[in-house]
C-alpha positions in Angstrom: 11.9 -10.9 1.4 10.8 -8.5 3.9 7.7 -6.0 3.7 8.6 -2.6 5.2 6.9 1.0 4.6 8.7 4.3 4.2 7.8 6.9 6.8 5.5 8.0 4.3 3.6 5.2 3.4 2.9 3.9 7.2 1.5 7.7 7.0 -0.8 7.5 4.6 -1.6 3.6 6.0 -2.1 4.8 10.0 -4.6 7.4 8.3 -6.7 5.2 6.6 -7.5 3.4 9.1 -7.6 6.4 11.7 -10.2 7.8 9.0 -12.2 4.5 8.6 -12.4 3.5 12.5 -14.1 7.2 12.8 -16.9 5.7 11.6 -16.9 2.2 12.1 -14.4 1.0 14.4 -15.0 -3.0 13.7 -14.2 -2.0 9.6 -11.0 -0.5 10.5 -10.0 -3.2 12.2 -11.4 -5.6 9.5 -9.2 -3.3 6.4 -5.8 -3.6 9.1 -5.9 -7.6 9.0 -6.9 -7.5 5.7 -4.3 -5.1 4.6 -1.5 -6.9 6.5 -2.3 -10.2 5.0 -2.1 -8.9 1.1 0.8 -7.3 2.3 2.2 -10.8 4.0 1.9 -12.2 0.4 4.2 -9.9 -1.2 7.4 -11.7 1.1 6.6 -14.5 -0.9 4.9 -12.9 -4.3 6.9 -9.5 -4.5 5.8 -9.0 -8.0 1.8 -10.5 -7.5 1.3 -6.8 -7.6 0.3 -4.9 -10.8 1.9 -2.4 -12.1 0.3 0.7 -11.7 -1.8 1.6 -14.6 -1.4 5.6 -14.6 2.4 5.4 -14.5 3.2 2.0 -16.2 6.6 3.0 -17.4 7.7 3.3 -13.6 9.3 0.6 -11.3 6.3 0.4 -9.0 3.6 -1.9 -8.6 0.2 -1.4 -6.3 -1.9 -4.1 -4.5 -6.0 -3.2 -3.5 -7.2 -3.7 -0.5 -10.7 -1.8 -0.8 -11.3 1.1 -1.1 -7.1 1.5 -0.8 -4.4 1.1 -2.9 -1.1 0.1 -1.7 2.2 1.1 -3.7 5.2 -0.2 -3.0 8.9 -1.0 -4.9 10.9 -3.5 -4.5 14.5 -2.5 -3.6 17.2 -5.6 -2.8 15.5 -8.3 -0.6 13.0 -5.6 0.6 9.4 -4.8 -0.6 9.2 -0.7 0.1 5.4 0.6 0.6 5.7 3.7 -0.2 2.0 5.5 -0.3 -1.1 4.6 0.5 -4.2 6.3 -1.2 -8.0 5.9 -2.0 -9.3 4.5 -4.8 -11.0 7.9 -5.6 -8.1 10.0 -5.3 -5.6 10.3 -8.5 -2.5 9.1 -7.5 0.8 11.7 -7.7 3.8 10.1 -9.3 5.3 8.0 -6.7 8.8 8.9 -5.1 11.0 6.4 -3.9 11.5 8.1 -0.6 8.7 9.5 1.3 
């Protein structure tokens, strides 16, 4: 199983951690290894995620990796992160393709 993100979701990833480095650089750093490790699991785990509790009757899951949550699918052999938002922000439906 691989871990890939649509264009969207490196996006919304890349500005996280753009937005948290503002502030405290060593953090950002800290919520990148952190991130990529959850993320590592899901090559193994692809469904350790839960499934997102706003849209439950969708084929998405999420994984937290404070303050963030990650969504992603899974599609063939591939686990597809598709947005990344803050816990404080109501999600949008997600989209397979971003």
């Amino acid at each position: 199983m691989k871990v890939r993100f649509t264009p969207t979701g490196r996006m919304h990833f890349l500005d996280a951690i753009a937005y948290i480095f503002r502030d405290n650089p060593s953090a950002a750093v800290k919520f990148r290894e952190k991130a990529e490790k959850v993320l590592s699991r899901l090559k193994t785990y692809p469904e350790s995620g839960r499934l997102i509790p706003e849209f439950p009757d969708l084929p998405f899951r999420e994984v937290i990796v404070r303050p963030y949550r990650f969504f992603y699918k899974i599609k063939n052999d591939t686990v597809w992160v598709i947005a990344v938002w803050h816990s404080s922000q109501l999600p949008e439906e997600p989209q397979e393709h971003g």
